[in-house]
Biotite code that builds the C-alpha atoms (Angstrom):
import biotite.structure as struc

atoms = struc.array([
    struc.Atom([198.349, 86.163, 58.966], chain_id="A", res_id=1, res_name="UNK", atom_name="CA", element="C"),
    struc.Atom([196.515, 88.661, 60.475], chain_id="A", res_id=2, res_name="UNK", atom_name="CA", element="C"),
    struc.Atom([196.374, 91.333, 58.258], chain_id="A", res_id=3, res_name="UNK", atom_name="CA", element="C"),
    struc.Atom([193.857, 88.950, 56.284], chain_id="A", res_id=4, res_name="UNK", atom_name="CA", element="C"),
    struc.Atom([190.113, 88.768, 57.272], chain_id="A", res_id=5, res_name="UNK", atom_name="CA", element="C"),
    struc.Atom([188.759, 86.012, 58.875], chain_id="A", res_id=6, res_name="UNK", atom_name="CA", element="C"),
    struc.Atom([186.076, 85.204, 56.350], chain_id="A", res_id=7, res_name="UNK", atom_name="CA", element="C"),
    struc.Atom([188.913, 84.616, 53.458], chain_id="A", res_id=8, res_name="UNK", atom_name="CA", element="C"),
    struc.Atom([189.671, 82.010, 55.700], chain_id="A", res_id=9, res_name="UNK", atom_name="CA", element="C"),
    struc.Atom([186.259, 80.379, 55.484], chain_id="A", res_id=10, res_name="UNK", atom_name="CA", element="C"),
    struc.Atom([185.885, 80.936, 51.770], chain_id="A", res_id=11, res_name="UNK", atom_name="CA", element="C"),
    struc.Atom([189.500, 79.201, 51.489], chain_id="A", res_id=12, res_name="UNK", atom_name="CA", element="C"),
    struc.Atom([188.116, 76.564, 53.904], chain_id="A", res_id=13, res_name="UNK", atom_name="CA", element="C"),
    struc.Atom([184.817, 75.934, 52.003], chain_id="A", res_id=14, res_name="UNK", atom_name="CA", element="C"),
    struc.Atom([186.359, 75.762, 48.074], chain_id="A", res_id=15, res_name="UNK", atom_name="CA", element="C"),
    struc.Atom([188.652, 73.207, 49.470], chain_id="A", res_id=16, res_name="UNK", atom_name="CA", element="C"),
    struc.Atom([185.713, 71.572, 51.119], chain_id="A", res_id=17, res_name="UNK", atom_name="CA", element="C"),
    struc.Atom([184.026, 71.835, 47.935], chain_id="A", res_id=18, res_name="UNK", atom_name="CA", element="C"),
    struc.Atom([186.806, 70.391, 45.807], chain_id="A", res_id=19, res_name="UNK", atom_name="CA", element="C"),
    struc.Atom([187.124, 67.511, 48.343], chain_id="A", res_id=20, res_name="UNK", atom_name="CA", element="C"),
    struc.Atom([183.252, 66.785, 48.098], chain_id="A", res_id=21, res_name="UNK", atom_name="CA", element="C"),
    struc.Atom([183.472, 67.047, 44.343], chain_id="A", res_id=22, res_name="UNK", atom_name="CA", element="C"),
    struc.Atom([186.646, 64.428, 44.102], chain_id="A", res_id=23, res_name="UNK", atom_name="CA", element="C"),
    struc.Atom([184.197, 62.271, 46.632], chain_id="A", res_id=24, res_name="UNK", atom_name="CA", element="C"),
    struc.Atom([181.033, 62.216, 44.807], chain_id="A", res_id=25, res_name="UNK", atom_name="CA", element="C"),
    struc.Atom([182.879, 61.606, 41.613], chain_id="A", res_id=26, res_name="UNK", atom_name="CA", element="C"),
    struc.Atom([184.962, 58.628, 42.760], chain_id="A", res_id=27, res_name="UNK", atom_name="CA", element="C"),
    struc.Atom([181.480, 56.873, 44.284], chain_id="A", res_id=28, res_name="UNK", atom_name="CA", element="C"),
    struc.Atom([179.487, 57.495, 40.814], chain_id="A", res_id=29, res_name="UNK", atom_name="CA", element="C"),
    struc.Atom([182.450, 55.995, 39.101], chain_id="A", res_id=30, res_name="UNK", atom_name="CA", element="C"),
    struc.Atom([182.031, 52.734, 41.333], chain_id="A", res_id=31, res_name="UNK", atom_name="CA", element="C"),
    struc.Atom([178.150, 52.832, 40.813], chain_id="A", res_id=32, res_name="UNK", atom_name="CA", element="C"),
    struc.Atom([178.503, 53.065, 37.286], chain_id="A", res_id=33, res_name="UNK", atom_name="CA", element="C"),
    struc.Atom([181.222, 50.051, 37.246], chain_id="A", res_id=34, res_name="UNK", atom_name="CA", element="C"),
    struc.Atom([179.418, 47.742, 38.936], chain_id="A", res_id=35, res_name="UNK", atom_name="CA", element="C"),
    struc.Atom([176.150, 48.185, 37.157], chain_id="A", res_id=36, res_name="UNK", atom_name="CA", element="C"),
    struc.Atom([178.034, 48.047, 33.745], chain_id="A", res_id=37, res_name="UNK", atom_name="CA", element="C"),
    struc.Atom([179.431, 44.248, 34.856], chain_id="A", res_id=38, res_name="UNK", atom_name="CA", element="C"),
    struc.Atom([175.991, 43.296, 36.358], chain_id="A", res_id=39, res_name="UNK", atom_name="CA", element="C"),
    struc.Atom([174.722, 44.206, 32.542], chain_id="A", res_id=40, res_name="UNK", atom_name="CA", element="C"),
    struc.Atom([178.118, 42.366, 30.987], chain_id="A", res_id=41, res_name="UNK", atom_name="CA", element="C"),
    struc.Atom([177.375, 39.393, 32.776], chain_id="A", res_id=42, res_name="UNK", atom_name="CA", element="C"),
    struc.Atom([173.701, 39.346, 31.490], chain_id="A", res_id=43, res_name="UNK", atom_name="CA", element="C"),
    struc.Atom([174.877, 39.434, 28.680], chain_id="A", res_id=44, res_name="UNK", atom_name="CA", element="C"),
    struc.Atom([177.582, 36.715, 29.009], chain_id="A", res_id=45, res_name="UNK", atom_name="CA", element="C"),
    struc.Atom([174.789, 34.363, 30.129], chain_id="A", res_id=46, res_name="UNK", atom_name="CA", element="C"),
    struc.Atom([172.587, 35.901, 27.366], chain_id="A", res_id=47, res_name="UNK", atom_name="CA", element="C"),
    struc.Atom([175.390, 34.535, 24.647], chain_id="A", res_id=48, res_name="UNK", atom_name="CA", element="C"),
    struc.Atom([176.292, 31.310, 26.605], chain_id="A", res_id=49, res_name="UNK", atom_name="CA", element="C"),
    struc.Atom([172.064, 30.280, 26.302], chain_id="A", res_id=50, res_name="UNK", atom_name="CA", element="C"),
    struc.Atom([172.339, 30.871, 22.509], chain_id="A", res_id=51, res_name="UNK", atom_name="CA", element="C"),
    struc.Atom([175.495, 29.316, 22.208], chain_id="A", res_id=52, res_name="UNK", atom_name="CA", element="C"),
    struc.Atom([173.972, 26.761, 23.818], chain_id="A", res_id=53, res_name="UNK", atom_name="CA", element="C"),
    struc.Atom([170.764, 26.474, 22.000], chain_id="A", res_id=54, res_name="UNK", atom_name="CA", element="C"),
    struc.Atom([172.811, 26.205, 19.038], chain_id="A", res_id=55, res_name="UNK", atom_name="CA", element="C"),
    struc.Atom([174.831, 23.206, 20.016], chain_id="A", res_id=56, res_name="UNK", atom_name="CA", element="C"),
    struc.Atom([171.589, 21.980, 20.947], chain_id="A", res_id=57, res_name="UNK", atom_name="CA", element="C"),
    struc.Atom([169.783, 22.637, 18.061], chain_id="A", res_id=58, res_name="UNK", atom_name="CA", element="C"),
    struc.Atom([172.903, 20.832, 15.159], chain_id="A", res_id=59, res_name="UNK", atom_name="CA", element="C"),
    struc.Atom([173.023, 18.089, 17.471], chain_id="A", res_id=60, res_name="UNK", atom_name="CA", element="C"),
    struc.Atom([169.131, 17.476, 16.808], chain_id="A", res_id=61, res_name="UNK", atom_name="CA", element="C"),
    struc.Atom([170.083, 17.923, 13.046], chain_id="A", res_id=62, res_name="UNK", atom_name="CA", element="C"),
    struc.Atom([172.055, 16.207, 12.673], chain_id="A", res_id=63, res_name="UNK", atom_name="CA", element="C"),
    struc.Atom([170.720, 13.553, 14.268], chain_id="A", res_id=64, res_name="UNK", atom_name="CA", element="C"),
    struc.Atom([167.535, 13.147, 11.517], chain_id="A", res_id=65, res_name="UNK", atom_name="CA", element="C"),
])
């Protein structure tokens, strides 16, 4: 343990530092990128619910004349 210098120690220290940061940052961008992907699903949920809509709407007036 001592025959090895002390900065392979910190250069040890700071890849696994590194690796942890890495694994860190990665994991939060996933969880960004999920939650803005079902903010934009449910847009367009509501998006296809109005037209579905407007179309019930709109035979209902046809078929009404």
């Amino acid at each position: 343990m001592f025959a090895v210098p002390w900065w392979v120690y910190l250069v040890i220290s700071g890849i696994i530092f590194s690796a942890y940061m890495t694994i860190r940052t990665a994991r939060n961008e996933r969880e960004i990128d999920n939650s803005y992907l079902e903010q934009e699903g449910q847009v367009y949920i509501e998006r296809m619910n109005s037209e579905k809509q407007g179309r019930k709407e709109n035979v209902k007036k046809h078929q009404a004349m």
